[in-house]
N, C-alpha and C positions, 0 to 999 in steps of 0.2 A: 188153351193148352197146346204146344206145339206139337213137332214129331218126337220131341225127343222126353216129352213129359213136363215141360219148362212151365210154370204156371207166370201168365200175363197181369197185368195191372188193372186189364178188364176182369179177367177168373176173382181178383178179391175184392172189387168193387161191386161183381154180379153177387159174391158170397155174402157180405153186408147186407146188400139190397134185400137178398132172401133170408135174410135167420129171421128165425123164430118172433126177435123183439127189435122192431125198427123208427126210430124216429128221425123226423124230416122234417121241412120246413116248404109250403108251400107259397110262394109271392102273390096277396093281393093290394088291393089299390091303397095306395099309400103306407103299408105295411108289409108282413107276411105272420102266417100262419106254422103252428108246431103243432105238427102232428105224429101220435104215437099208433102202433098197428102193433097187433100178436099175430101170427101164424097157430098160436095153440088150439085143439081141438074146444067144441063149445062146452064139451063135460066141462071142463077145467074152470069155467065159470071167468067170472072178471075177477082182476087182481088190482091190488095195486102198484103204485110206484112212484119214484121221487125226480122230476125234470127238474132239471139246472137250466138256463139259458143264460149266457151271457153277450153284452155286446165290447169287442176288442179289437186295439190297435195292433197291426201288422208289425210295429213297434213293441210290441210289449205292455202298453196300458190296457187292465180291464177297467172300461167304465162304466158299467151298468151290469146288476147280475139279479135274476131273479129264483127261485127254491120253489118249487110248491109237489105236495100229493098229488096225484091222477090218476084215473081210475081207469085199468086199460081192458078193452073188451077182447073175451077172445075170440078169436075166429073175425076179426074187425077191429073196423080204423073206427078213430076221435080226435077232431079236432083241440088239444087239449089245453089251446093259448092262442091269441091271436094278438101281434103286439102291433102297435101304433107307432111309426116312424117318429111321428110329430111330437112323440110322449116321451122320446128317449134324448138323452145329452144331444146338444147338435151334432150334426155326421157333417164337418167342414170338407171331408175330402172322403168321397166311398167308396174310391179308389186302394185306400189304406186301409178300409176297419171292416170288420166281420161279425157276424153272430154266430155262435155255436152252443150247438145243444148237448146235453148230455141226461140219457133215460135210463134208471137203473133200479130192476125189480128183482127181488129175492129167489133165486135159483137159477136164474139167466145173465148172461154174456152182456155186459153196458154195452149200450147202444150211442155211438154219440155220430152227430153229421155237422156239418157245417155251412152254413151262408153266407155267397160272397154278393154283395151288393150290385156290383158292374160284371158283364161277362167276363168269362176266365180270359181273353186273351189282353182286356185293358189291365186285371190286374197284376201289379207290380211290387211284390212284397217285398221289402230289403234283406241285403243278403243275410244269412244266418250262420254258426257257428254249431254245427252238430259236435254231440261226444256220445261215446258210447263204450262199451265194456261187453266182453260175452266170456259167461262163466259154463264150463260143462257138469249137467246137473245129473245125467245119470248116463249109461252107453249108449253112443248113437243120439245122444238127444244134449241140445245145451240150451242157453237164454241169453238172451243182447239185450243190453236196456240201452233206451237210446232218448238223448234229452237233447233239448235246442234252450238257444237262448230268447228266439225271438221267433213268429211264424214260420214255422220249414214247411213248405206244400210239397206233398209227395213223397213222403220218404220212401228210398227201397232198399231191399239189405236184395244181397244179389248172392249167391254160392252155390252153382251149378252140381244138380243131384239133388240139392237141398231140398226138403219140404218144411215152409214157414206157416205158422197158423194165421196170420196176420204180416200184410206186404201193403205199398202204396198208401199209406197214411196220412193226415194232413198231423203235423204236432202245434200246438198251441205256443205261445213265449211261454217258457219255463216249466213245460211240460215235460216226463219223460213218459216210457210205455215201454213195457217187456215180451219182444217177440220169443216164442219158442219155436224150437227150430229142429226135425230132426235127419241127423248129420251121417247117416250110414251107409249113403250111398251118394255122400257127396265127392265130386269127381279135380273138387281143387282146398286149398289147403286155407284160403286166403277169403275171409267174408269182404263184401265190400257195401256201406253202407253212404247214402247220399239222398240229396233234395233237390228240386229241381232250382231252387236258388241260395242251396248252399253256398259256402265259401270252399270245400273242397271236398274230395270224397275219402272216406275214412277204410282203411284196411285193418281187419283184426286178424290176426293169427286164428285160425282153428284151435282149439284147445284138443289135446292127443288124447 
């Protein structure tokens, strides 16, 4: 957070890392591992929940998707999948494809992360075509929903004064996701929303 109250790209990546309900992917040999953690106190006991994992092209194709219950402990991590590279469609190029998870228990904020196969600086996701729309939903407060056609890494809606509950996103091909946003003491008129390999950066009007 700066001097001026600006929240960074680290503040909503450090916010993720710490809620409540987290799932990740740890890299072991010849695979990697999904792991799910609660922050809940241990009264609260173990819950359940429903992991998604999918494996997809940077492109647009999902080719492999798998669904199952899990059983998350609280107050503690579980290993909750461990997938076998060797087991899934061929990876011709892991430069282009990804896995992503998604963990989602009853009373809690979905947790989804994503795994890129090669370090962030080889990959090279093709450019994307963001749209969005922001509707004002009550005073001082509105919502952007904001969709790609193909992998957007990093989206960020930017509107100085603004406070966003969610910034710096990775979106999926065909995904969209609804930022709220509140707008009371924003200090310009004009949201501006982009990816780091967008094809352009999108301005919306403030809604009055």
């Amino acid at each position: 957070v700066d001097y001026y109250g600006e929240r960074s790209g680290g503040y909503y990546y450090a916010k993720r890392a710490c809620a409540p309900l987290l799932v990740s992917f740890k890299r072991v040999p010849y695979g990697a591992e999904v792991w799910v953690t609660s922050d809940r106190p241990v009264e609260t006991g173990e819950r359940r929940g429903t992991l998604k994992v999918s494996l997809g092209k940077f492109g647009g194709d999902i080719r492999w998707t798998r669904t199952q219950q899990v059983s998350i402990p609280a107050n503690g991590s579980r290993a909750a999948l461990r997938i076998d590279f060797r087991d899934l469609p061929r990876i011709r190029d892991t430069a282009q494809q990804f896995l992503a998870a998604e963990l989602a228990a009853p009373g809690e904020a979905t947790s989804e992360n994503v795994f890129f196969f090669q370090p962030l600086r080889t990959v090279r996701p093709p450019t994307a075509s963001l749209r969005a729309k922001v509707v004002a939903t009550a005073p001082g407060q509105a919502k952007v929903r904001v969709s790609t056609d193909l992998f957007a890494r990093n989206v960020s809606l930017r509107l100085p004064g603004a406070r966003f509950d969610d910034n710096y996103f990775h979106l999926l091909p065909g995904q969209a996701k609804e930022v709220t946003l509140r707008t009371d003491r924003a200090r310009a008129r004009q949201i501006e929303v982009s990816a780091l390999n967008a094809r352009e950066t999108l301005q919306l009007d403030l809604p009055l």
